[in-house]
C-alpha positions as CSV (number, residue, x, y, z in Angstrom):
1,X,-28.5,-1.6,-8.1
2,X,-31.9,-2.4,-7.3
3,X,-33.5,-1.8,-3.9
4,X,-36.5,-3.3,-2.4
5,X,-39.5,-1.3,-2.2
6,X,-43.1,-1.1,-1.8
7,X,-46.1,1.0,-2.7
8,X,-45.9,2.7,1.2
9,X,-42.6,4.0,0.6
10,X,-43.4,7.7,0.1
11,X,-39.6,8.5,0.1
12,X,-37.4,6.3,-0.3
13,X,-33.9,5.6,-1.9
14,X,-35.2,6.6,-5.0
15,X,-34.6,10.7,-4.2
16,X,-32.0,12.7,-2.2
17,X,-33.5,13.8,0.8
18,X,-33.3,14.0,4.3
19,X,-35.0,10.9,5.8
20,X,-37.3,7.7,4.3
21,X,-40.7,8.0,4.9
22,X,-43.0,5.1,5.4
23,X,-46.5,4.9,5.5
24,X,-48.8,2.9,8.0
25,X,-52.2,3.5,8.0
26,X,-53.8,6.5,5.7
27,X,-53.4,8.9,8.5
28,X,-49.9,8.1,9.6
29,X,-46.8,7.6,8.8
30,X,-43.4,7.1,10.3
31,X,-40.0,8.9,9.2
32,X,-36.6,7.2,9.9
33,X,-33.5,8.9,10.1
34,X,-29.9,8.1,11.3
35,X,-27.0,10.5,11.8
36,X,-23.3,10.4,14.4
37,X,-20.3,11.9,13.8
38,X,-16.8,12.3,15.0
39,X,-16.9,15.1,18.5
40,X,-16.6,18.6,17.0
41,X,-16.2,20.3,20.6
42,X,-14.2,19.3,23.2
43,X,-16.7,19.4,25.8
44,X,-18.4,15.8,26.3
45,X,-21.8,16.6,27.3
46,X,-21.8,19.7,24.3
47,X,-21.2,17.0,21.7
48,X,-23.6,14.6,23.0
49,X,-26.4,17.5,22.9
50,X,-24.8,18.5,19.6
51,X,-24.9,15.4,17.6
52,X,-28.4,14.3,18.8
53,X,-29.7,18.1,17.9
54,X,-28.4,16.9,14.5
55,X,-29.8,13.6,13.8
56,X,-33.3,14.9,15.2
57,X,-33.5,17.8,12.8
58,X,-33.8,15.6,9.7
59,X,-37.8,14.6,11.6
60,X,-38.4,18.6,11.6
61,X,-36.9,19.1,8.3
62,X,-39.5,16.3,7.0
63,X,-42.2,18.0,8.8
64,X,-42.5,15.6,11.2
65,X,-42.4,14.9,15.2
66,X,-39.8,12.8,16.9
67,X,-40.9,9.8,18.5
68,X,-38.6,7.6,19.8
69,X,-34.4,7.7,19.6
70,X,-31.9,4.5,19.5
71,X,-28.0,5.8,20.5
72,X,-24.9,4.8,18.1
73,X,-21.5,4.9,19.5
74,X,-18.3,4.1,18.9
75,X,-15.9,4.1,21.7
76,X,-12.1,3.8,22.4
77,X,-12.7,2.3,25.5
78,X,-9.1,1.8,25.7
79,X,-8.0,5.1,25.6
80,X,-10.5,7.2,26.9
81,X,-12.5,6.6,30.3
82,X,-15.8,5.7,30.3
83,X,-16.9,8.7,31.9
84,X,-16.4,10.5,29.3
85,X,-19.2,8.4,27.2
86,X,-21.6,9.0,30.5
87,X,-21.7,12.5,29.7
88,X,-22.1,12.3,25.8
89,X,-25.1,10.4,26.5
90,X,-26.3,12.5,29.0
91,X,-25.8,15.7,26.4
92,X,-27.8,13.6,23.9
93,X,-30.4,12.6,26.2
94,X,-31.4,15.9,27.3
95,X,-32.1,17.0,23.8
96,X,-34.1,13.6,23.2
97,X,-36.5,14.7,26.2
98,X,-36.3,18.6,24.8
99,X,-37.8,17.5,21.8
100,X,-40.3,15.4,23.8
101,X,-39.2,12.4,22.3
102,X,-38.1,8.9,24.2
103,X,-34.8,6.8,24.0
104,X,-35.6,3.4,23.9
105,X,-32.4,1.4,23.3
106,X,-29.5,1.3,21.1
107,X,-25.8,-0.1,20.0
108,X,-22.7,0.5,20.9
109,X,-19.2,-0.9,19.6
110,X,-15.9,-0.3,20.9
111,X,-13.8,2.0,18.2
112,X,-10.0,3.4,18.1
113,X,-12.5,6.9,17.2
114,X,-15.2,8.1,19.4
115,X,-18.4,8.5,17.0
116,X,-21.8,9.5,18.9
117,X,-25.3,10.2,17.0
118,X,-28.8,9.1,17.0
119,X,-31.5,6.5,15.0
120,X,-34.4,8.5,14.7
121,X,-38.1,7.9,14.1
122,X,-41.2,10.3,14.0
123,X,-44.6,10.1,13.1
124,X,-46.2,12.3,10.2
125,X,-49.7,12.5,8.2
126,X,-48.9,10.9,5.0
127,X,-50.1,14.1,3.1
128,X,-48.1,16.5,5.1
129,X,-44.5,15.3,4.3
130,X,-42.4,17.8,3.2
131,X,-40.0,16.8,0.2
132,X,-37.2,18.8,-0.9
133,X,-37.9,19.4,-4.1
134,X,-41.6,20.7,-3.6
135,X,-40.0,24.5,-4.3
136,X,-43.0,26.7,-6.6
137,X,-42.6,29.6,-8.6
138,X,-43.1,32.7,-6.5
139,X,-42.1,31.0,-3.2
140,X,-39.7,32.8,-0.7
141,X,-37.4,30.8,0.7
142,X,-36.0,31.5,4.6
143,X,-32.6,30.4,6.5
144,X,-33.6,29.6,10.7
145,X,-29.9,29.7,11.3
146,X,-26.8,31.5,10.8
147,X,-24.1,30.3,8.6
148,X,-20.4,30.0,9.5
149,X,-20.0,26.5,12.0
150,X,-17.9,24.9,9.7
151,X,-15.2,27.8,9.3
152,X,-15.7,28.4,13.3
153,X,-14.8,24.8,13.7
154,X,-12.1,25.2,12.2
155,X,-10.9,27.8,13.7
156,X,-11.4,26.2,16.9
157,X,-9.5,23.1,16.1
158,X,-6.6,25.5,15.5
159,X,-6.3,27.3,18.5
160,X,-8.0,30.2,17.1
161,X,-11.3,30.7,18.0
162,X,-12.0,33.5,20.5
163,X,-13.7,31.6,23.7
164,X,-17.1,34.0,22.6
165,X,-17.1,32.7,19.2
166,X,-16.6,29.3,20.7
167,X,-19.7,29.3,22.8
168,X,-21.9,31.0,20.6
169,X,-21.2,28.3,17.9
170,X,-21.5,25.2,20.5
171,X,-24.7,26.9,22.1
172,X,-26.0,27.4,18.0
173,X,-25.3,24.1,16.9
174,X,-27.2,22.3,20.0
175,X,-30.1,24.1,19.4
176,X,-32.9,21.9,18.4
177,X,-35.3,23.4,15.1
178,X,-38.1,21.8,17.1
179,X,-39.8,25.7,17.5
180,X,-38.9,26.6,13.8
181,X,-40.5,23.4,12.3
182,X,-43.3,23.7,14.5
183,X,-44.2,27.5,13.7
184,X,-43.4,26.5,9.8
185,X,-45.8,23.8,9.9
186,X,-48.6,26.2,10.9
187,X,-48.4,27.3,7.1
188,X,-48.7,25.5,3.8
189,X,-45.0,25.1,3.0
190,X,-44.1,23.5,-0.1
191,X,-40.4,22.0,0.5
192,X,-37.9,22.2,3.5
193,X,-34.7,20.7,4.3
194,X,-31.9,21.5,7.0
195,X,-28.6,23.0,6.0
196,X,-25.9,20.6,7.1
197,X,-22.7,19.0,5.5
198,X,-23.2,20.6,1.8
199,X,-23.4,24.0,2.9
200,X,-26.5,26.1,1.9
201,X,-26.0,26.5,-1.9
202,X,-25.3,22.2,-1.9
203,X,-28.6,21.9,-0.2
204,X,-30.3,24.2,-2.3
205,X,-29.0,22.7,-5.1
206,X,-30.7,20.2,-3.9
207,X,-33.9,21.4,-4.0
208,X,-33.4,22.9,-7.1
209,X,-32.5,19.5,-9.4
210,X,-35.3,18.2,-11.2
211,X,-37.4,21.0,-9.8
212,X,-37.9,22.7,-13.0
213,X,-37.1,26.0,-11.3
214,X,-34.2,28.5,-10.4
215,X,-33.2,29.9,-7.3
216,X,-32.2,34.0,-7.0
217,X,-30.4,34.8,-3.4
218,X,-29.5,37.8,-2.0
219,X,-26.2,37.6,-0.3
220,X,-27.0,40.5,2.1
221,X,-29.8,38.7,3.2
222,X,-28.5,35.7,4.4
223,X,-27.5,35.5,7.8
224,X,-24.0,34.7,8.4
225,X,-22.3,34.8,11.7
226,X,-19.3,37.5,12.4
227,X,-16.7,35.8,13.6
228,X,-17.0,33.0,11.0
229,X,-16.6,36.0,8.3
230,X,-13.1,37.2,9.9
231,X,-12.0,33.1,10.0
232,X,-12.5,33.1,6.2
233,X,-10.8,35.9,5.9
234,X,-7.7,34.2,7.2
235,X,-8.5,31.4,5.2
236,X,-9.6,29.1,7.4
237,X,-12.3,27.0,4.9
238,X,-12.8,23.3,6.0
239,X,-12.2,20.7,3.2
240,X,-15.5,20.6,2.9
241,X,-16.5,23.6,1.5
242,X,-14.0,23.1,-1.4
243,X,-15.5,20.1,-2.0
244,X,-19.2,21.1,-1.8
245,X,-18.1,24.0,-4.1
246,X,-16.6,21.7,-6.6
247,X,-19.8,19.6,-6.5
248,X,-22.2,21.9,-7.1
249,X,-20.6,25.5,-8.9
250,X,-21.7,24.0,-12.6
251,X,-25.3,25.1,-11.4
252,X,-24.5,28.3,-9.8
253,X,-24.2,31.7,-11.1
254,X,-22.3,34.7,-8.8
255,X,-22.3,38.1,-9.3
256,X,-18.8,39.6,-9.5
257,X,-20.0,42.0,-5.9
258,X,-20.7,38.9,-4.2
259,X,-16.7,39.0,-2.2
260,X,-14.9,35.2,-2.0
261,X,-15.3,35.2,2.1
262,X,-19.2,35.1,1.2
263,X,-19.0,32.5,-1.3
264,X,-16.7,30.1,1.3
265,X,-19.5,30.7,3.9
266,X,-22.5,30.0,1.4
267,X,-20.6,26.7,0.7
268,X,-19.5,26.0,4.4
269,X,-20.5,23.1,5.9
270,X,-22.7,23.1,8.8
271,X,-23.2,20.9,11.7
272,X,-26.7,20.8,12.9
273,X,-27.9,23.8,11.3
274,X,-31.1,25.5,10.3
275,X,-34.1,24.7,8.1
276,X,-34.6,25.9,4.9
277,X,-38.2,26.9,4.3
278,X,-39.6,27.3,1.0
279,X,-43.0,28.6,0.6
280,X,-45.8,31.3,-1.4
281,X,-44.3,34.6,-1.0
282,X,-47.3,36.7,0.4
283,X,-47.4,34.2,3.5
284,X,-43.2,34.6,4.1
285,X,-43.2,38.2,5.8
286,X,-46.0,36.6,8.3
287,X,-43.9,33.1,8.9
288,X,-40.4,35.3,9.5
289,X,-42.1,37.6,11.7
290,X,-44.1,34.9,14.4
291,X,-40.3,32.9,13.5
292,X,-38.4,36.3,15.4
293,X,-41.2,37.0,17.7
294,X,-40.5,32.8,19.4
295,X,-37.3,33.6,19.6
296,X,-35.9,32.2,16.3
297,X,-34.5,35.7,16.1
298,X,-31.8,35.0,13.4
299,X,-34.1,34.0,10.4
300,X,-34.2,35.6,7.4
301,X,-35.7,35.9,3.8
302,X,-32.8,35.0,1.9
303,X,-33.9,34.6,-1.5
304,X,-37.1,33.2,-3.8
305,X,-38.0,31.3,-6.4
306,X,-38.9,31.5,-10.4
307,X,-39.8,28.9,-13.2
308,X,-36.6,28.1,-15.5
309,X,-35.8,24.8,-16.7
310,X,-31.9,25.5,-16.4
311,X,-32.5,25.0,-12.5
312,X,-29.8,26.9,-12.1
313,X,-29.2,29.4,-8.5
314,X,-28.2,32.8,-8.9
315,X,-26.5,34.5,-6.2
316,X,-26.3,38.7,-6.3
C-alpha cells in the first residue's frame, strides 16, 4: 500500500513512532497525534484527565509542545446519563489547560461503548524532533515513571486492588510528562518515546529495530511499583502483556536471576506512562538528578546503550 507523501513529512507512516511530524516553515513544525480508549477507572472525571494525559504525551514524547486539542467520544447515550460525559470532559479539560494547551472543537458519536481521548497537535523546531530510533552507543537511557498500571488495572477490575494501590495508580496515570519533557529537552537527547500499550521492553524494542544497536537493562534499576509486583504474583497479567511478550521475546535475552513477576511487569502494558529518555551517558546523572529535584521523583537510570548489529536487549 502506498501512502501519499511529501518532502515536509519528517515522520510519517513510513516508521513506527509516536506521532507524524509535519513541517511548515524552516523553523516550525507541527506534530499530530490521536489517542481514546475504553474508561480504565470508574471515576468519570479520573478517566477524562486520564485519557487526555495519554493522548498529550505522544507531543512530549516527540519533543514537542501541545497546542491545541479536538475531543473524541463515543457515547451510550442510551444507557448511561449524560452527566456522566460532562465530567469526562471536564477531567480532560483540566489537563488540556495543565499543559497550557487549548480545546478548540471536536466529534462525538453515539456508541453502545463509552470511548474518550484526544486529537492532538503541537508545535516543534524541525531540527529538534525527537525519533525513536535516534538511540547512540554510550547513551543511558532513563524510565520517568513506574511500571505496573496494567497488572494494577487488573487487579482493580477484579475487586482486588487495595483502595491505596487504586489511587496511587489513577493519580500516576493522570499525570501529565509535561515537566519531564520539558527538563529532558534542556539537554541534547538523542531518542525518546513514552511507555504505553507494548510495555517497556515492546517500546524499547522499538527503539532498538533498525538502530544498529543493543540495549543492556538492569532489572534492579527499573522502577516498578509494589503493589503491581504482589498482583503478578497472583497472576494477575493483562492479555496484553502475553501478547507484547510474544511480539517481541525473539529479540530479547533474560538472565536466569531476572524472577518471571519482573519479566510480566517489564512486558506490562501501561496506560499513560512515562518517557523513555535516551541520551550520552556523562550528561544522564545531571538529567536524573534536576528530573528528582522537580519532583519527577520516580526516575531512574535503567539501562544504556552499545553498538551490535543483532539489536538485540539484554535484560540482567
Amino acid at each position: 500500500m502506498v501512502f501519499p507523501t511529501d518532502s515536509n513529512v519528517l515522520v510519517g507512516l513510513d516508521r513506527a513512532d509516536d506521532a507524524g511530524v509535519y513541517r511548515v516553515s524552516d523553523d516550525l513544525a507541527l506534530i499530530q497525534t490521536v489517542d481514546f480508549f475504553t474508561p480504565v477507572v470508574d471515576n468519570p472525571f479520573w478517566f477524562g484527565q486520564i485519557a487526555a494525559a495519554n493522548a498529550l504525551s505522544d507531543i512530549y514524547a516527540m519533543g514537542g509542545v501541545p497546542k491545541t486539542a479536538m475531543n473524541l467520544v463515543a457515547f451510550p447515550l442510551q444507557t448511561m446519563d449524560i452527566s456522566i460525559l460532562r465530567q469526562i470532559i471536564e477531567g480532560g479539560l483540566a489537563k488540556i489547560s495543565e499543559a497550557g494547551a487549548v480545546l478548540i472543537g471536536g466529534h462525538s458519536i453515539e456508541d453502545s461503548e463509552l470511548k474518550y481521548g484526544l486529537s492532538v497537535t503541537g508545535f516543534i523546531h524541525p531540527e529538534r524532533v525527537l525519533i525513536k530510533t535516534g538511540i547512540q552507543d554510550g547513551d543511558v537511557l532513563i524510565l520517568t515513571k513506574p511500571l505496573g498500571t496494567g497488572i494494577i488495572n487488573t487487579a482493580i477490575k477484579g475487586g482486588l486492588a487495595s483502595g491505596e494501590a487504586a489511587e496511587m495508580v489513577t493519580r500516576l496515570m493522570a499525570e501529565l510528562n509535561r515537566k519531564p519533557a520539558e527538563i529532558m529537552n534542556r539537554y541534547p537527547v538523542h531518542a525518546c518515546t513514552d511507555v504505553t500499550g507494548f510495555g517497556l521492553l515492546g517500546h524499547l524494542a522499538e527503539m532498538v529495530v533498525k538502530s544498529g544497536h543493543r540495549v543492556h537493562l538492569t532489572a534492579s534499576q527499573i522502577p516498578m511499583m509494589a503493589a503491581a509486583r504482589e498482583y503478578a504474583g497472583f497472576g494477575l497479567i493483562p492479555a496484553g502483556a502475553y501478547r507484547n511478550r510474544e511480539y517481541r521475546q525473539h529479540m530479547i535475552d533474560v538472565d536466569s536471576a531476572v524472577d518471571q513477576t519482573t519479566l510480566d511487569i517489564l512486558f506490562d502494558p501501561q496506560t499513560s506512562g512515562g518517557l523513555l529518555i535516551s541520551l550520552p551517558g556523562h550528561l544522564a546523572p545531571d538529567l536524573l538528578n534536576e528530573l528528582q529535584q522537580e519532583g519527577i521523583i520516580h526516575a531512574q537510570i535503567i539501562g544504556e546503550v552499545t553498538s551490535g548489529p543483532d539489536e538485540r536487549i539484554h535484560v540482567s
